[in-house]
N, C-alpha and C positions, 0 to 999 in steps of 0.2 A: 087213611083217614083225612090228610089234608085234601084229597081232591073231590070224594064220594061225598064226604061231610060236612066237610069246612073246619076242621076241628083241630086247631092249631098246633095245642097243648098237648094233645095226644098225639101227635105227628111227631110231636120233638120229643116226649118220654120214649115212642117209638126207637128213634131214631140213637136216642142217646142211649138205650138198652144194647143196641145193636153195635154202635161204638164200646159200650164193655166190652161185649163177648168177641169182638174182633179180638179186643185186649189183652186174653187169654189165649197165649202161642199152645199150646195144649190143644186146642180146639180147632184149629184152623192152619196147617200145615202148610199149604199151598202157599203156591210163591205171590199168585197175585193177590195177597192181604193189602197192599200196603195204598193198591188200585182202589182196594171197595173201601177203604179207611177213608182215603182222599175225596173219594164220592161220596160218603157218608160224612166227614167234617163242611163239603161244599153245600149239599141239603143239607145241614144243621144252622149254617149260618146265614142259607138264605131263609130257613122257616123262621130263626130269631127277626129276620130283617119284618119279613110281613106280619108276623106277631106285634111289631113294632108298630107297625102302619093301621093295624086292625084297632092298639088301643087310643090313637091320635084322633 
């Protein structure tokens, strides 16, 4: 959504849904969780950053 659309807010509910469900060790067994966590906290904070910039 942030690249096809522009659509910020839904990028990060995306994003931040998908940090749950990591959050659930039940779900996701694999050892490299802690990989996609990190990639996922790194997009979360740069979409807050341009969310920032879009409302200035």
């Amino acid at each position: 959504y942030e690249h096809q659309y522009k659509d910020i807010p839904r990028a990060l509910h995306y994003t931040r849904q998908a940090l749950l469900a990591l959050s659930e060790p039940s779900l996701f067994p694999d050892a490299s969780i802690q990989e996609k966590r990190i990639a996922l906290q790194y997009r979360y904070a740069r979409l807050l950053r341009k969310q920032g910039k879009q409302i200035l």
